[in-house]
TORVOFI-955293 format. One record per residue (C-alpha): x, y, z; residue number from 0. Coordinates in Angstrom, 3 decimals. Last residue first. Layout:
+----------+----------+----------+-----+
!        x !        y !        z ! pos !
+----------+----------+----------+-----+
!        X !        Y !        Z ! NUM !
...
+----------+----------+----------+-----+
END
This chain:
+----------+----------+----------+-----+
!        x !        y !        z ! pos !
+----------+----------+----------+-----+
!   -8.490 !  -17.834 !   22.258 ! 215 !
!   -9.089 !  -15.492 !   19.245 ! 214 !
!  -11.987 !  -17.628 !   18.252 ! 213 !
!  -13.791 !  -16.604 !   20.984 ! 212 !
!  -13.815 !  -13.107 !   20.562 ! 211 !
!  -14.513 !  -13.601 !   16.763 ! 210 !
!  -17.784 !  -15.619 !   17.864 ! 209 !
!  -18.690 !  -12.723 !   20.107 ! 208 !
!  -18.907 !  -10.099 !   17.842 ! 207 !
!  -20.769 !  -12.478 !   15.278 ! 206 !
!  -23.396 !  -13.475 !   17.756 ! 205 !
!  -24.054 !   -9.777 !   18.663 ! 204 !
!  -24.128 !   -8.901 !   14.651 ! 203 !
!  -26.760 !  -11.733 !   14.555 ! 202 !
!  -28.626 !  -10.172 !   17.307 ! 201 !
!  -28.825 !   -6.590 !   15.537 ! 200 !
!  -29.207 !   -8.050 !   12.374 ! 199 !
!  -32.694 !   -8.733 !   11.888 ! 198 !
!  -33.257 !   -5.103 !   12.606 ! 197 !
!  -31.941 !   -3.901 !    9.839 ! 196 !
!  -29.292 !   -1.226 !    9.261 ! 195 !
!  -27.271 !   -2.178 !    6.887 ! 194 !
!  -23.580 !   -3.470 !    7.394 ! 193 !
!  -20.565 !   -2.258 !   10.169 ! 192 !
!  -18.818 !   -4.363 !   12.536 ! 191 !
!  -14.995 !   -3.397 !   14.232 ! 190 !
!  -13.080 !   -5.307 !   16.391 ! 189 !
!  -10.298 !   -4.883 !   18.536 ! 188 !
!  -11.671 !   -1.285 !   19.090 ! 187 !
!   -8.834 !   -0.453 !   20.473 ! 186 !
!   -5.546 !   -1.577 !   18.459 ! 185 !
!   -4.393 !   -4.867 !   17.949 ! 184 !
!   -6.575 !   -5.293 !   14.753 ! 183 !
!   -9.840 !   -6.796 !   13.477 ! 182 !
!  -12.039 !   -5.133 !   10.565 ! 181 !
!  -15.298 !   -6.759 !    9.646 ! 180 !
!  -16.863 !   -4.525 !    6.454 ! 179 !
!  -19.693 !   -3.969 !    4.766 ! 178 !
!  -21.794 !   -6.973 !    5.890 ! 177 !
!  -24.686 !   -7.465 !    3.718 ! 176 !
!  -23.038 !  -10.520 !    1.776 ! 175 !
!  -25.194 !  -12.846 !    2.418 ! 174 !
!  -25.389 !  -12.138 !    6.676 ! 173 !
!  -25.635 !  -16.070 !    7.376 ! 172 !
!  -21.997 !  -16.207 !    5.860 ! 171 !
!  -20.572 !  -14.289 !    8.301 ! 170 !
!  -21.885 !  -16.081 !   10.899 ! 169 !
!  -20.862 !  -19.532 !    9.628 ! 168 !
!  -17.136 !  -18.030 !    9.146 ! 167 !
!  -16.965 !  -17.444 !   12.641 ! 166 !
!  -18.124 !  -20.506 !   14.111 ! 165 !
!  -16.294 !  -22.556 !   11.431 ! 164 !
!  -12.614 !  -20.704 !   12.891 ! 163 !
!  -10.519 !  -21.587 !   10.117 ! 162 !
!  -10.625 !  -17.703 !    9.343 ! 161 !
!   -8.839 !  -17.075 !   12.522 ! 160 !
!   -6.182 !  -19.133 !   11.273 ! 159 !
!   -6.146 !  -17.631 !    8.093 ! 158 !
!   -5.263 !  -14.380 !   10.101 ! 157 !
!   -2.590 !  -15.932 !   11.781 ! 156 !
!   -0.847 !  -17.350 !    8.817 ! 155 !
!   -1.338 !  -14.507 !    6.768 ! 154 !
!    0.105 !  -11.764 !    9.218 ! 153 !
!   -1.403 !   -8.657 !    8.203 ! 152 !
!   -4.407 !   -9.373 !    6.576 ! 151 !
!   -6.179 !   -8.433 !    3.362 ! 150 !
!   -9.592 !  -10.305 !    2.159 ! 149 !
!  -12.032 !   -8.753 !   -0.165 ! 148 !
!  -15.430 !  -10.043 !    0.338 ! 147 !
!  -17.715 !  -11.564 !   -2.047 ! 146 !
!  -16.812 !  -14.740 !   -3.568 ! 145 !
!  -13.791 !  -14.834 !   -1.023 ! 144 !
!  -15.917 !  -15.836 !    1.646 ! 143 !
!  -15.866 !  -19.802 !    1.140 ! 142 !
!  -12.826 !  -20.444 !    0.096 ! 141 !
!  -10.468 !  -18.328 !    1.469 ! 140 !
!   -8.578 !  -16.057 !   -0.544 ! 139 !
!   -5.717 !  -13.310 !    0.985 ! 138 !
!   -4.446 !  -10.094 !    0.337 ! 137 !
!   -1.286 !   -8.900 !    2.211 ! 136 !
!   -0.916 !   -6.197 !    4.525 ! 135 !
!    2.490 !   -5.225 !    6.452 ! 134 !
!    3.603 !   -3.122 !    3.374 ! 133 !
!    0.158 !   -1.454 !    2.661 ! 132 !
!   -0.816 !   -1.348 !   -0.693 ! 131 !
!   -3.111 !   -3.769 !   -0.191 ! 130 !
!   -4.897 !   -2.129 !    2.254 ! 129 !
!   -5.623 !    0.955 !    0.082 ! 128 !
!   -6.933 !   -1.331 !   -2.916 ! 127 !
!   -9.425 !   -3.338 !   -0.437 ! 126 !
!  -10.889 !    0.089 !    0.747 ! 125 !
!  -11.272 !    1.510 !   -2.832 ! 124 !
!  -12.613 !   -2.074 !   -3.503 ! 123 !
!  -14.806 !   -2.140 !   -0.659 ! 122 !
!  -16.453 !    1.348 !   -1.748 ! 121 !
!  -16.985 !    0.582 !   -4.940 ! 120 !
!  -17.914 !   -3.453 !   -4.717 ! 119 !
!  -16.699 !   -6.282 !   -2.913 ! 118 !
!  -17.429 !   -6.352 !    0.648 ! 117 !
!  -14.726 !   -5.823 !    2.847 ! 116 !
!  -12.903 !   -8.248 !    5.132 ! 115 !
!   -9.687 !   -7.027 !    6.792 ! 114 !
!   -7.454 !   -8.553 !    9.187 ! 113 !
!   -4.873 !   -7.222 !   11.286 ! 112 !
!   -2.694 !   -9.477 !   13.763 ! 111 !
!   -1.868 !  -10.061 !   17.105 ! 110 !
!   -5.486 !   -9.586 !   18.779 ! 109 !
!   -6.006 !   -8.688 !   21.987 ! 108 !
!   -7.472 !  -11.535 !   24.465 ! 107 !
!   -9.948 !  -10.553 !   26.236 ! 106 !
!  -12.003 !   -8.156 !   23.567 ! 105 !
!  -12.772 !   -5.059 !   23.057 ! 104 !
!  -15.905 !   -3.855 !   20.696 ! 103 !
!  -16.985 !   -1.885 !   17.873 ! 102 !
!  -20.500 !   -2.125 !   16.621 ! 101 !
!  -22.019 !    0.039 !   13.626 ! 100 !
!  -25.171 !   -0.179 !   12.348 !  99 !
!  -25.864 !    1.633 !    8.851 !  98 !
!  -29.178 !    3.194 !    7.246 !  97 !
!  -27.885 !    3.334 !    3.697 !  96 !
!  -25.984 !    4.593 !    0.531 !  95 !
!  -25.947 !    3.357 !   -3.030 !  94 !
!  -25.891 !    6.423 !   -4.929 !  93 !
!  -29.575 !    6.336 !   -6.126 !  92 !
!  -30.336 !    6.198 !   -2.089 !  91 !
!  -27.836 !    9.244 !   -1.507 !  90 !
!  -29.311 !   11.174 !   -3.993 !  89 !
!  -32.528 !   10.512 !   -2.751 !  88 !
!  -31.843 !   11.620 !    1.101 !  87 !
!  -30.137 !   14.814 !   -0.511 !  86 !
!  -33.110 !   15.835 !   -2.221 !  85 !
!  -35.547 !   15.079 !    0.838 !  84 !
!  -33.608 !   16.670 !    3.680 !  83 !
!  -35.041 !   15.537 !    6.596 !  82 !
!  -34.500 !   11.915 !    5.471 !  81 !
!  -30.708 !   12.679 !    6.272 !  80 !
!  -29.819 !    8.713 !    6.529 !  79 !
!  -29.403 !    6.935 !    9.856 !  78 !
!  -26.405 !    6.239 !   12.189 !  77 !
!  -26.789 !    3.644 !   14.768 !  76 !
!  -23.921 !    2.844 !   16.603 !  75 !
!  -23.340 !   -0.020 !   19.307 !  74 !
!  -20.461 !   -0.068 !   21.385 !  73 !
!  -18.831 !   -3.019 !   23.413 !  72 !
!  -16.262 !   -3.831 !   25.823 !  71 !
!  -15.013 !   -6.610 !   27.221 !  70 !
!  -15.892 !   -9.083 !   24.885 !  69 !
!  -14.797 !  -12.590 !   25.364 !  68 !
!  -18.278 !  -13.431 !   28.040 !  67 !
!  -19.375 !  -12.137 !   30.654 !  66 !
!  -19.754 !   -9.267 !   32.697 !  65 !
!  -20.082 !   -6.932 !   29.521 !  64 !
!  -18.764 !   -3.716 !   29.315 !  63 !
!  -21.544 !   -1.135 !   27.752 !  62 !
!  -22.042 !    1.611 !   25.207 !  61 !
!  -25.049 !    3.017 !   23.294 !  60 !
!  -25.301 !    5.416 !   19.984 !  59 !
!  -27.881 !    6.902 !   18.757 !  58 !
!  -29.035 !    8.224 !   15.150 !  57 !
!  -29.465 !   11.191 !   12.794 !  56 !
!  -32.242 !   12.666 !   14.493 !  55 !
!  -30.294 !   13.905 !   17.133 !  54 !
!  -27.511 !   11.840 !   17.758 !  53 !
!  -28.472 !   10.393 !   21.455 !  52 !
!  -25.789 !    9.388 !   23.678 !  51 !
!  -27.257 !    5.747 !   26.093 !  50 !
!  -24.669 !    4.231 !   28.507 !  49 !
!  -25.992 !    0.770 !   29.034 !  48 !
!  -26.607 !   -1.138 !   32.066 !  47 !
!  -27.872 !   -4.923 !   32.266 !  46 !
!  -24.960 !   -6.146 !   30.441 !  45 !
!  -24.731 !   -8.887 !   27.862 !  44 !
!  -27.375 !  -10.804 !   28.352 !  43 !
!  -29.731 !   -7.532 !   27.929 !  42 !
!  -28.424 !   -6.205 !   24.165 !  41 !
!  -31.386 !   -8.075 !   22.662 !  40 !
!  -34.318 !   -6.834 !   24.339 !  39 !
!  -32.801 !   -3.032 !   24.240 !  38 !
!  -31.762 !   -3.180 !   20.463 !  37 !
!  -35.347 !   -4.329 !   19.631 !  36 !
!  -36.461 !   -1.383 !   21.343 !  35 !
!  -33.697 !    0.755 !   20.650 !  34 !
!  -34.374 !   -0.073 !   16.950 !  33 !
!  -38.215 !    1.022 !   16.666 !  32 !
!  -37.322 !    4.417 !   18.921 !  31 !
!  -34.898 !    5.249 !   16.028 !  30 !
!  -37.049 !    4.411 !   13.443 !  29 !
!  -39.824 !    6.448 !   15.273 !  28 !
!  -37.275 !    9.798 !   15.573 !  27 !
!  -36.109 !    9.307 !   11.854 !  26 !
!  -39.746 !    9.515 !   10.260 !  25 !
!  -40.000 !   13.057 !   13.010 !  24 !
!  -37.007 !   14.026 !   11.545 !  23 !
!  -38.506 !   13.433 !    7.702 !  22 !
!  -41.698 !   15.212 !    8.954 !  21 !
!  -39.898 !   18.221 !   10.368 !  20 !
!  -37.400 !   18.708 !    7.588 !  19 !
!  -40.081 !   18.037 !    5.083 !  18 !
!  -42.236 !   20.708 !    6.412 !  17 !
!  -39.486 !   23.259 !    7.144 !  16 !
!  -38.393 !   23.091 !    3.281 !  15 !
!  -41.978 !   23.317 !    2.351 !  14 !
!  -42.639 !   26.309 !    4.287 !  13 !
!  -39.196 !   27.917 !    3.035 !  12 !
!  -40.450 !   26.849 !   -0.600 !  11 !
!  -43.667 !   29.029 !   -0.139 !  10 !
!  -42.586 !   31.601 !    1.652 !   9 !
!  -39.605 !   32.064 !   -1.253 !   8 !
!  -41.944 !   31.491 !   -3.842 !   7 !
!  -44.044 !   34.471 !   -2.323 !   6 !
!  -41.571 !   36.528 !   -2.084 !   5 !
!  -40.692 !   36.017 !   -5.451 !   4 !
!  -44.182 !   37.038 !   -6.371 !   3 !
!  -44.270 !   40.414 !   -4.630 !   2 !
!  -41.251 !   41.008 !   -6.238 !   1 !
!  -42.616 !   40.691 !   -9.722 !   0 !
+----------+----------+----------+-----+
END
């Protein structure tokens, strides 16, 4: 009998280091896939990049553009624990992803707080926790409002910034993949986060830059 627990123990440790190695290896060539598209697209903004690798969990890059509204910009890629099989399917069946993040500064510094979340668990736990802030107040718009939730800190201003057609037409050509757009006076100005595909990388980009503009 102890002879054969050993064994199961060999035998599941070997398994356990097999999937680790494969699943990091997976997350290694999804990684390299993404800087390469990442790489192409991130060039008109800045020709250097500070590059901090994750492990196998992801990257993350940072630059300051010559040109342009945004002064800053960072670029996160965090991907899913596919090392660990179990826990890489529980997190699947519970809704979770590969996720791009991009934070930025911009020019001019925002004078208000705006939220847009998409609806669902998570956004509504988000949404609900805004709300209940004193200096936030929900708001609708007419074209988003379908499937974000909407919470600013200045009403006026933000639904201002929501007039904006460049920056509304961006967030609409993402149907409703975006997470969650957060803009505020504090550093990073601007906060991106949605799925990680690599469609999105140069749409995000646009996005970023439409909401710098639109803060002239």
């Amino acid at each position: 009998m102890p002879e054969l627990e050993i064994y199961l123990i060999i035998i599941l440790a070997l398994a356990f280091t097999a999937a680790y190695s494969i699943g990091s290896r997976y997350n290694y060539k999804i990684q390299k896939k993404i800087w390469k598209t990442l790489s192409e697209e991130i060039k008109p903004y800045s020709k250097k990049v500070a590059f901090q690798g994750l492990g196998s969990s992801g990257f993350k890059i940072a630059c300051k553009p010559a040109t342009g509204k945004i002064t800053k910009l960072e670029i996160s890629i965090v991907l899913m624990s596919r090392e660990i099989p179990l826990y890489y399917f529980l997190s699947k069946y519970m809704g979770k992803h590969d996720t791009i993040i991009i934070k930025s500064n911009f020019e001019v510094v925002p004078n208000f707080s705006l939220e847009i979340v998409k609806k669902g668990t998570k956004g509504t736990k988000l949404h609900r926790q805004l709300v209940e802030r004193s200096n936030y107040t929900e708001l609708q718009h007419e074209k988003l409002s379908e499937r974000f939730f909407i919470a600013g800190s200045n009403k006026d201003r933000a639904l201002e910034f929501l007039s904006d057609r460049n920056v509304v037409r961006e967030i609409i050509q993402f149907d409703g993949e975006i997470d969650r757009l957060s803009i505020t006076s504090e550093e990073p100005h601007l906060l991106l986060s949605c799925p990680m595909k690599e469609n999105v990388i140069p749409r995000l980009l646009n996005l970023a830059s439409a909401c710098g503009k639109a803060l002239e």
